[in-house]
N, CA and C atoms as an extended XYZ file, in Angstrom:
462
Properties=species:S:1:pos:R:3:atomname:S:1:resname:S:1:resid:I:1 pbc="F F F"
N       121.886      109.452      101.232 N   UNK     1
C       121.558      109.947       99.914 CA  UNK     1
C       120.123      109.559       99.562 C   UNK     1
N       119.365      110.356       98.699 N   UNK     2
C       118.091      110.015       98.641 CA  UNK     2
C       118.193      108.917       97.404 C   UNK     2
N       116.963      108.442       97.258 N   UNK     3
C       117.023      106.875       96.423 CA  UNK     3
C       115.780      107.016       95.637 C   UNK     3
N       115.924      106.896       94.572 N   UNK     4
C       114.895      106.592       93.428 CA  UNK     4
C       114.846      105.340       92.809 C   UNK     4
N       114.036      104.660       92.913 N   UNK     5
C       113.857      103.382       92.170 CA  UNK     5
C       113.326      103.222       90.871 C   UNK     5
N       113.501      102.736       89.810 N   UNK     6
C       112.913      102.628       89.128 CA  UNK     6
C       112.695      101.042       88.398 C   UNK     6
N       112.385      101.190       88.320 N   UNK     7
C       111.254       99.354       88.203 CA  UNK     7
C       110.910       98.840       86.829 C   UNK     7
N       111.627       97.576       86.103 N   UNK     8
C       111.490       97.438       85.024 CA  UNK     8
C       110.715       95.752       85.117 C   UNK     8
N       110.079       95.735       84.122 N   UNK     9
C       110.014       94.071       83.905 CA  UNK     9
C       109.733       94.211       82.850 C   UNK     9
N       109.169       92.588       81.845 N   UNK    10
C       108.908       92.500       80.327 CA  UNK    10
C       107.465       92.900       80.297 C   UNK    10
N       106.619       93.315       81.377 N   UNK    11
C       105.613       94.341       81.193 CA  UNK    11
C       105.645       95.511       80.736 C   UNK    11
N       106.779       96.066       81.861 N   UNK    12
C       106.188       97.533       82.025 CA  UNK    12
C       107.842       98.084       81.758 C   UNK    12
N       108.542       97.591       80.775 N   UNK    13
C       109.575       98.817       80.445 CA  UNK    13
C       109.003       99.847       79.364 C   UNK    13
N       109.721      100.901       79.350 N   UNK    14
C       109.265      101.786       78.652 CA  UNK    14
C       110.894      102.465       78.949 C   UNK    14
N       110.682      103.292       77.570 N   UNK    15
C       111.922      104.121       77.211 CA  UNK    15
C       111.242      105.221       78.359 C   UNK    15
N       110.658      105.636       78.285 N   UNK    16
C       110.023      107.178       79.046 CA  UNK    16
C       109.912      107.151       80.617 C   UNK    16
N       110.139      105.936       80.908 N   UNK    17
C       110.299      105.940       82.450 CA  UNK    17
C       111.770      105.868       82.904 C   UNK    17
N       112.511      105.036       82.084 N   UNK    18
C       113.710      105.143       82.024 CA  UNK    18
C       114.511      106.930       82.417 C   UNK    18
N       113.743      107.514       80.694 N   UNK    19
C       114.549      108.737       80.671 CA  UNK    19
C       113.903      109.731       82.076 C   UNK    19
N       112.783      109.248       82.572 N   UNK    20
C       111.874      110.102       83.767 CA  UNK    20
C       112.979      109.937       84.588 C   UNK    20
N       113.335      108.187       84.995 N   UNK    21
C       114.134      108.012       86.189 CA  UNK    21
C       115.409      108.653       86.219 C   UNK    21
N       116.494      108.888       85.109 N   UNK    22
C       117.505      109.236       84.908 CA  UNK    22
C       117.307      110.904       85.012 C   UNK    22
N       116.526      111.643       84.307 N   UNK    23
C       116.341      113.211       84.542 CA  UNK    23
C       115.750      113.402       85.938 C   UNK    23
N       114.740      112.598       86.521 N   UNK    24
C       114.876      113.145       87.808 CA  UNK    24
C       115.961      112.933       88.984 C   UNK    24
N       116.645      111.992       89.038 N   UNK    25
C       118.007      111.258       89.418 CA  UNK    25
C       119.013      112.567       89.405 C   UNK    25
N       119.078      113.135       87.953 N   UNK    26
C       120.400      113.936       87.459 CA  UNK    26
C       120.179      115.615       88.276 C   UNK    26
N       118.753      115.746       87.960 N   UNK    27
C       118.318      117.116       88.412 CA  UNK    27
C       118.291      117.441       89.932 C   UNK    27
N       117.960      116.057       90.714 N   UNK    28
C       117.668      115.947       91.998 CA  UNK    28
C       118.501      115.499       93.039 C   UNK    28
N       119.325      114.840       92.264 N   UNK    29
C       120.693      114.251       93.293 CA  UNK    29
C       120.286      113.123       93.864 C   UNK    29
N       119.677      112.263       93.055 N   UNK    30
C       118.793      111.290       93.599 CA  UNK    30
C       120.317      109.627       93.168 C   UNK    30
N       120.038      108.824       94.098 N   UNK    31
C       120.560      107.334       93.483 CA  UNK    31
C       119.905      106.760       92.863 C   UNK    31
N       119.921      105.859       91.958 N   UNK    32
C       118.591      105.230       91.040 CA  UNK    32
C       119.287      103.744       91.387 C   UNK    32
N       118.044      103.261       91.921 N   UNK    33
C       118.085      101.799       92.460 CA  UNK    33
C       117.609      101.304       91.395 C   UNK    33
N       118.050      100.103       90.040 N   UNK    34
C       117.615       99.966       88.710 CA  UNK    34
C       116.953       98.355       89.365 C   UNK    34
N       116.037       98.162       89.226 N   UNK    35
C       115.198       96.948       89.990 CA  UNK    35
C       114.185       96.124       88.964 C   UNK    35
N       114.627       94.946       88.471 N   UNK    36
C       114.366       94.458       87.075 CA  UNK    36
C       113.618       92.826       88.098 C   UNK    36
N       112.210       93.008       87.865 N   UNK    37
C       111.224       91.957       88.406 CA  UNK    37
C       111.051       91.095       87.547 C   UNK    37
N       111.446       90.016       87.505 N   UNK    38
C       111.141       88.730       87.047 CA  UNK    38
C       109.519       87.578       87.212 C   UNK    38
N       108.643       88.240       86.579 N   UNK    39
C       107.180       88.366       87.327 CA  UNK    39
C       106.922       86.424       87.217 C   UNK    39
N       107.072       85.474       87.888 N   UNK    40
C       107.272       84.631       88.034 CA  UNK    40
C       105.604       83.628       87.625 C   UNK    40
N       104.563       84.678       87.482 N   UNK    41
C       103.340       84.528       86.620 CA  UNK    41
C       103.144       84.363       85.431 C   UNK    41
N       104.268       85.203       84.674 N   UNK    42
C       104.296       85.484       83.239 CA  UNK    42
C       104.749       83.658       82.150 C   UNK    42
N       105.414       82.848       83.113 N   UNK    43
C       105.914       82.144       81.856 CA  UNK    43
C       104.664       81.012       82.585 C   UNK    43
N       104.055       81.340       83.519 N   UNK    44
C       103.209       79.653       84.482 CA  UNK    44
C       101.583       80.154       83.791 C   UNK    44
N       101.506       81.442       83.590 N   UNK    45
C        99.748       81.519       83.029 CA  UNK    45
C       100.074       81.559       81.286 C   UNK    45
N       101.661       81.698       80.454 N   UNK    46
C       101.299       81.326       79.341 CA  UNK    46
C       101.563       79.662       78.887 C   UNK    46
N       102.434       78.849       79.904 N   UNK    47
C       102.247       77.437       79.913 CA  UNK    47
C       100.919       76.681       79.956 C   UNK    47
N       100.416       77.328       81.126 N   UNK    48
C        99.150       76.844       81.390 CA  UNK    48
C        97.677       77.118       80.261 C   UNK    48
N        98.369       78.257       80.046 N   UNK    49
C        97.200       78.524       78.931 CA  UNK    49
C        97.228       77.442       77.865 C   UNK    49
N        98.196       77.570       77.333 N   UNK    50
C        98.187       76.332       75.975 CA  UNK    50
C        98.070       75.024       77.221 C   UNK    50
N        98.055       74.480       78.291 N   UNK    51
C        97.864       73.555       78.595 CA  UNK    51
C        95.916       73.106       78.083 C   UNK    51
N        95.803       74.273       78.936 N   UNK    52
C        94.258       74.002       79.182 CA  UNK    52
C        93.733       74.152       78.281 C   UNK    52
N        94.017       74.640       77.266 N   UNK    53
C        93.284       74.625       75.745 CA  UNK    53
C        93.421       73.689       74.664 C   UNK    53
N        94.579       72.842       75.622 N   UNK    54
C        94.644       71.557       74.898 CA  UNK    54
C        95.697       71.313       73.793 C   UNK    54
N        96.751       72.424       73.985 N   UNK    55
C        97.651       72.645       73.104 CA  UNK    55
C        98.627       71.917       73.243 C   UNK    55
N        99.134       72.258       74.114 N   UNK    56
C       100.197       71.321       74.526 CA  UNK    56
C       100.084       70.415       76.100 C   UNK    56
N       100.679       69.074       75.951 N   UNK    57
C       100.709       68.650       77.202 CA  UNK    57
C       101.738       68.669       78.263 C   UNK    57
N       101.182       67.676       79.469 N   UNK    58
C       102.457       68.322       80.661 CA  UNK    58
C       104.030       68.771       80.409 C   UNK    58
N       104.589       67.657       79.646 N   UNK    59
C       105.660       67.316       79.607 CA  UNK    59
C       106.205       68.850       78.541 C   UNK    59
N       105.537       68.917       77.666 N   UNK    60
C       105.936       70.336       76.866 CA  UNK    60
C       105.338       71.559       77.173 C   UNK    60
N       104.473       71.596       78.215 N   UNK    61
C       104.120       72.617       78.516 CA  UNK    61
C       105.333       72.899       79.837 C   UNK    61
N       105.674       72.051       80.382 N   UNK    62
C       107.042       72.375       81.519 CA  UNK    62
C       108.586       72.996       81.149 C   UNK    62
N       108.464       72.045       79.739 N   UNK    63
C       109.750       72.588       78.621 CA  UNK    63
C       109.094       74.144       78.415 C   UNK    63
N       107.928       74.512       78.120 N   UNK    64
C       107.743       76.212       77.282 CA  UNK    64
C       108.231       76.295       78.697 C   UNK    64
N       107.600       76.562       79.670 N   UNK    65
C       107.542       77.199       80.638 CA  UNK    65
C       108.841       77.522       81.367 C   UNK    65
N       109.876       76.682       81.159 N   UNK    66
C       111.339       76.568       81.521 CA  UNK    66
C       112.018       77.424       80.322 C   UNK    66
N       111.893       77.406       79.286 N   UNK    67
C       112.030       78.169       77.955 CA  UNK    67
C       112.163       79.546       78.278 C   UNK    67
N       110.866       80.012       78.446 N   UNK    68
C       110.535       80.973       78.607 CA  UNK    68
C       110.810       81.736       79.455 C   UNK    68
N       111.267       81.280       80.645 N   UNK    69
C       111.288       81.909       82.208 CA  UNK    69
C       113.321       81.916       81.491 C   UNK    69
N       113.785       81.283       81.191 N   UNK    70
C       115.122       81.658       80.654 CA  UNK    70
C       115.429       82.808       80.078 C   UNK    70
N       114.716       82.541       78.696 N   UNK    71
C       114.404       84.214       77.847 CA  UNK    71
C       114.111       85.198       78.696 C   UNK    71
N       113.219       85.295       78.930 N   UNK    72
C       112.928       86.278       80.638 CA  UNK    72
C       114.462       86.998       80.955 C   UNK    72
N       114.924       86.036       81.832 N   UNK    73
C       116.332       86.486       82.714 CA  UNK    73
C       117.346       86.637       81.515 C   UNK    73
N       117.267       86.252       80.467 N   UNK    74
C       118.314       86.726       79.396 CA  UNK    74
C       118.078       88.298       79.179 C   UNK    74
N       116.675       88.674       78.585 N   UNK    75
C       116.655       89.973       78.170 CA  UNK    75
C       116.557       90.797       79.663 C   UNK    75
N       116.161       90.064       80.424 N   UNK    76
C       116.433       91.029       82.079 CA  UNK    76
C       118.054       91.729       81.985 C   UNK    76
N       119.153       90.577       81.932 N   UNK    77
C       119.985       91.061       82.292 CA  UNK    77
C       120.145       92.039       80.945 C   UNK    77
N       120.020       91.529       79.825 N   UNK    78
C       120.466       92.910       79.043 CA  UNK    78
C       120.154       93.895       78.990 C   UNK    78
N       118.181       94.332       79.341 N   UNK    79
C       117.914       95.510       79.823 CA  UNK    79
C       118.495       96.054       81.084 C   UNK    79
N       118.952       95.634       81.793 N   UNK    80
C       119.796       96.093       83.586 CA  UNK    80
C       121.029       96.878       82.606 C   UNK    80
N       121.950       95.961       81.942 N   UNK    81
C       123.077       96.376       81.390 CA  UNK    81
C       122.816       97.794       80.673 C   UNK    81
N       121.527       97.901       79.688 N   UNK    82
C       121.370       98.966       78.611 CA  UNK    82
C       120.982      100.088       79.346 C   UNK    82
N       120.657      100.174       80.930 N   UNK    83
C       119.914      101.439       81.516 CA  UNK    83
C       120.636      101.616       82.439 C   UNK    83
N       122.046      100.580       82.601 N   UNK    84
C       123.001      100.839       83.732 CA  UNK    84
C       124.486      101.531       83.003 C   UNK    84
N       124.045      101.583       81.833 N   UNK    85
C       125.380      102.237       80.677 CA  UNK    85
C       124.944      103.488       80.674 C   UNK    85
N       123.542      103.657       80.183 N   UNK    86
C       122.628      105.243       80.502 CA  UNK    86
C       122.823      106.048       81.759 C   UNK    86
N       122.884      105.164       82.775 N   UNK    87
C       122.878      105.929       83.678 CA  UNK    87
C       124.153      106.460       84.676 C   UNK    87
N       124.879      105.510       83.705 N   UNK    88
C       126.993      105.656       84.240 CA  UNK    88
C       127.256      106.872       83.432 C   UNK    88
N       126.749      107.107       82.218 N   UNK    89
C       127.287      107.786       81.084 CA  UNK    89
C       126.768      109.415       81.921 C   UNK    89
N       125.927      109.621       83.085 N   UNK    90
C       125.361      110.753       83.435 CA  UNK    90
C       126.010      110.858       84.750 C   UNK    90
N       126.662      109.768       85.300 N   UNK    91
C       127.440      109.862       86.410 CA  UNK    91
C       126.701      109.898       87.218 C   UNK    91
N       125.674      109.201       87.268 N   UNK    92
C       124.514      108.900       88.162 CA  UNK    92
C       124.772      107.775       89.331 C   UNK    92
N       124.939      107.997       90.667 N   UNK    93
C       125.081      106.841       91.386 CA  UNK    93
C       124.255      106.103       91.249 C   UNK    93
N       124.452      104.462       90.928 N   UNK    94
C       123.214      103.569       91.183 CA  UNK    94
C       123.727      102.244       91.663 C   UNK    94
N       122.448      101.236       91.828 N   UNK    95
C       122.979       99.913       91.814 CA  UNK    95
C       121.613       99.235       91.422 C   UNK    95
N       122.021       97.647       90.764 N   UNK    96
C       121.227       97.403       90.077 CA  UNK    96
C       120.765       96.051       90.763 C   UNK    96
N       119.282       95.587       90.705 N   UNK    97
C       118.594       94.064       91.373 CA  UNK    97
C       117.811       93.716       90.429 C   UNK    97
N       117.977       92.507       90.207 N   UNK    98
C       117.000       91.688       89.869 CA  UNK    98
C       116.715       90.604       90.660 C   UNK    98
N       115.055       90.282       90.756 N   UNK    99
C       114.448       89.877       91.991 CA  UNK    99
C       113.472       89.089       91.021 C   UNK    99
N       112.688       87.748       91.295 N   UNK   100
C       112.177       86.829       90.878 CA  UNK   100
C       111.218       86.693       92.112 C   UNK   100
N       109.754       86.693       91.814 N   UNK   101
C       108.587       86.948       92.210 CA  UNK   101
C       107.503       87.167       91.831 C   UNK   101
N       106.351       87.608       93.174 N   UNK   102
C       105.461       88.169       92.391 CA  UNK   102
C       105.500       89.738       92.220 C   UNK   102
N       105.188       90.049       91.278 N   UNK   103
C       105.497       91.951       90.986 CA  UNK   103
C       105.349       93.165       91.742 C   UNK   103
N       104.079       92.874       92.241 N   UNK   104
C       103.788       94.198       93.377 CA  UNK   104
C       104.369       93.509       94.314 C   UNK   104
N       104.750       92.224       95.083 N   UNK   105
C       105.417       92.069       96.031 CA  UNK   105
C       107.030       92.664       96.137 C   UNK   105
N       107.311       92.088       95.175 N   UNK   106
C       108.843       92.254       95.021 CA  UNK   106
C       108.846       93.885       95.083 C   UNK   106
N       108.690       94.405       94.612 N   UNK   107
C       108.698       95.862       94.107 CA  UNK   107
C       108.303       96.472       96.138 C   UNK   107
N       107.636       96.371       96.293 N   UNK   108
C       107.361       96.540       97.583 CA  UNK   108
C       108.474       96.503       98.521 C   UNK   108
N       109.112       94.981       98.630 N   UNK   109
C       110.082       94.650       99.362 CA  UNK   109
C       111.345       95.611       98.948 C   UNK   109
N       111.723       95.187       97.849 N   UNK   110
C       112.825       96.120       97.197 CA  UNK   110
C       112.628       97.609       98.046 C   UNK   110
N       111.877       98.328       97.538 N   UNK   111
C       111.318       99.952       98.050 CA  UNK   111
C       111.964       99.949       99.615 C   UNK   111
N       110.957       98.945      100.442 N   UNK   112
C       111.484       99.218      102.008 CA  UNK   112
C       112.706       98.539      102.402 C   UNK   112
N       113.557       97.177      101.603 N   UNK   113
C       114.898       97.426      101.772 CA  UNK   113
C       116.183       98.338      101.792 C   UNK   113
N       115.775       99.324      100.218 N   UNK   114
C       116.547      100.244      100.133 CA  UNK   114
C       116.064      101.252      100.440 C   UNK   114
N       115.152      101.773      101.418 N   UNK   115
C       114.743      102.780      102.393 CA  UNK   115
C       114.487      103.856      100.639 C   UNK   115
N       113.764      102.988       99.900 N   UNK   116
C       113.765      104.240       98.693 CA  UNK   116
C       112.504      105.810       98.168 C   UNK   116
N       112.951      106.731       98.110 N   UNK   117
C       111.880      107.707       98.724 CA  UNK   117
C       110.776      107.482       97.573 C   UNK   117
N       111.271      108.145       96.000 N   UNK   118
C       110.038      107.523       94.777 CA  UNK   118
C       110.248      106.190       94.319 C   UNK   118
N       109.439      105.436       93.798 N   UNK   119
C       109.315      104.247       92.579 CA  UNK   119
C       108.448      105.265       91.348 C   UNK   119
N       109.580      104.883       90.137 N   UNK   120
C       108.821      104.877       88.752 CA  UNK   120
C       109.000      103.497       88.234 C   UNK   120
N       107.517      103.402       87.791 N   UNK   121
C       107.529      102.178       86.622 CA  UNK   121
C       106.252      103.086       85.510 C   UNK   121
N       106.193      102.095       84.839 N   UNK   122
C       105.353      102.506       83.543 CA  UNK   122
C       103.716      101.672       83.695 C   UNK   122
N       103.023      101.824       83.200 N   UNK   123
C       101.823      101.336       83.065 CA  UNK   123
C       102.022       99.972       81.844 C   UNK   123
N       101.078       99.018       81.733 N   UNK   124
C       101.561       97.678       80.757 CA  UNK   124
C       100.792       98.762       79.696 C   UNK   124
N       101.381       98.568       78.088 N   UNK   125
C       101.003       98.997       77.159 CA  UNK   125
C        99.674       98.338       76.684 C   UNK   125
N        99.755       96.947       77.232 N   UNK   126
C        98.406       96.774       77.010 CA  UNK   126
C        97.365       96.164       77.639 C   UNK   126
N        96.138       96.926       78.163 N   UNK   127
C        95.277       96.239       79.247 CA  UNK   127
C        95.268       94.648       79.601 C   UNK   127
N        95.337       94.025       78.328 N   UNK   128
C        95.184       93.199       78.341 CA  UNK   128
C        95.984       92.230       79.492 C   UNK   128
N        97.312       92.367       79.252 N   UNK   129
C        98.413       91.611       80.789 CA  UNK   129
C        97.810       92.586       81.764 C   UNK   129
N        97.616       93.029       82.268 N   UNK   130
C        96.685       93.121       83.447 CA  UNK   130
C        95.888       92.696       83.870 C   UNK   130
N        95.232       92.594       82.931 N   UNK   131
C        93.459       91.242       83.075 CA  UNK   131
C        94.247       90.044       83.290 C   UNK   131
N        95.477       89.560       82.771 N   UNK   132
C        95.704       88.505       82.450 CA  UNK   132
C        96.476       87.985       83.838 C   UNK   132
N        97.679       89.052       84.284 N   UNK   133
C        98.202       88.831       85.096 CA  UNK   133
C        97.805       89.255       86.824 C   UNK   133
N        97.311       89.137       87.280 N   UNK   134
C        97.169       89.424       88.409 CA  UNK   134
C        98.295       90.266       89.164 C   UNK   134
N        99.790       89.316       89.010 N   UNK   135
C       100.409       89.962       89.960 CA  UNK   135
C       101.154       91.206       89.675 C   UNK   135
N       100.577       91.625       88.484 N   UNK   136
C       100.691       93.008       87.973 CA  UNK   136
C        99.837       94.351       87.605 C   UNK   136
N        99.787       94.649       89.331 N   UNK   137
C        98.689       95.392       89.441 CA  UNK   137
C        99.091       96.580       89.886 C   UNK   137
N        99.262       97.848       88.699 N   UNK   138
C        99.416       99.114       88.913 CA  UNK   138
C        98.241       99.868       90.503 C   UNK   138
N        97.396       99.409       90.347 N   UNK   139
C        96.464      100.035       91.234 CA  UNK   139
C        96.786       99.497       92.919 C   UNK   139
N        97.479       98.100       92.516 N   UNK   140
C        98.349       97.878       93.836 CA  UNK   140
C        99.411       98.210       94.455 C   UNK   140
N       100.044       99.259       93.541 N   UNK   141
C       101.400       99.389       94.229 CA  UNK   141
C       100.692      100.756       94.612 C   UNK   141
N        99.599      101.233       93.894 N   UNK   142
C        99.379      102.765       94.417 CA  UNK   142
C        98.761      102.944       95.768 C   UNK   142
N        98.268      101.608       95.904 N   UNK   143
C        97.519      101.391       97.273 CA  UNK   143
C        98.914      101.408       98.496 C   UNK   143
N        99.655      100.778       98.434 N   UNK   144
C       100.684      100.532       98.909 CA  UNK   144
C       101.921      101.417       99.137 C   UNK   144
N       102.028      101.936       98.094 N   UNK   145
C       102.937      102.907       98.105 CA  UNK   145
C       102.492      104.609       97.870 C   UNK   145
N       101.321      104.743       97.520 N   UNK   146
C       100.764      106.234       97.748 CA  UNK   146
C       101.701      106.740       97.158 C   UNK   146
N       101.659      108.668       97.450 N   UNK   147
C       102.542      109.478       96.606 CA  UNK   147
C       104.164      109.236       96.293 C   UNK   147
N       104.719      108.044       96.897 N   UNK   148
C       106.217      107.556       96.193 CA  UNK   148
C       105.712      106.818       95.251 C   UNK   148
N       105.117      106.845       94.154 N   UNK   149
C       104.614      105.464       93.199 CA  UNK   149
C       104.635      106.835       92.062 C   UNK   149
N       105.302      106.710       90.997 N   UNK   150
C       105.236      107.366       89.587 CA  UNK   150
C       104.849      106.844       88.639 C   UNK   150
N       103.719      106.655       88.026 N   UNK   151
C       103.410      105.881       87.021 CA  UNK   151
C       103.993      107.025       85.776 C   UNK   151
N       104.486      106.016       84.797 N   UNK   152
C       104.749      106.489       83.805 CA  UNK   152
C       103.509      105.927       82.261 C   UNK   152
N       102.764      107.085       81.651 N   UNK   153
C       102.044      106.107       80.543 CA  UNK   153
C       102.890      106.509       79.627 C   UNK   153
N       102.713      105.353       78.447 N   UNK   154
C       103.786      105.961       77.448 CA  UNK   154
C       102.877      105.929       76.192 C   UNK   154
């Protein structure tokens, strides 16, 4: 069966990639591999930030950082749940991963595990986590993955 991935994290969800992945899925006879990245950068460059600026020290900057990377996998799993109800309700075959990493890696690996033909994800709404994050680099997965890579802007 052919395989569509579609790729969420607390970057780059978007309602519009969602509904992209599910209408092309429904129209195409596609599986939607629902693949929720846990960008393992996101809670260590905003710890570190208040470290180095003098905000907070080791000991509470390890607590945010543990905090945070929790919240993370909390709203992970509830977004998996909210786009895996969407996509039962269309009788859409799928199955769902969440993977803890770095972003274009994971996303990569995922793709050539499940032999998957497109990836949609969305673009970050705001430049800014891009500058910020490194391992969330739209222009890297395009390098990598060429015409299977769907960016969605929203």
């Amino acid at each position: 069966m052919k395989k569509i991935m579609l790729v969420l994290s607390n970057i780059s969800f978007s309602t519009a990639s969602v509904s992209s992945a599910i209408t092309k899925a429904e129209k195409e006879g596609y599986e939607i591999i629902i693949t929720f990245v846990l960008d393992e950068e996101i809670p260590e460059s905003v710890s570190s930030l208040l470290m180095y600026i003098g905000f907070l020290g080791p000991k509470p900057t390890n607590d945010l950082r543990i905090t945070i990377l929790e919240e993370y996998k909390k709203r992970a799993y509830s977004e998996l749940e909210r786009v895996e109800k969407l996509v039962k309700e269309k009788k859409i075959p799928m199955k769902k991963i969440l993977r803890e990493g770095r972003f274009v890696d994971e996303v990569i690996k995922v793709q050539e595990e499940e032999n998957v033909d497109f990836v949609i994800t969305s673009r970050p709404q705001s430049p800014l986590f891009s500058q910020i994050l490194s391992s969330y680099n739209v222009e890297e997965l395009k390098k990598n993955l060429g015409k299977k890579l769907i960016i969605i802007d929203e």
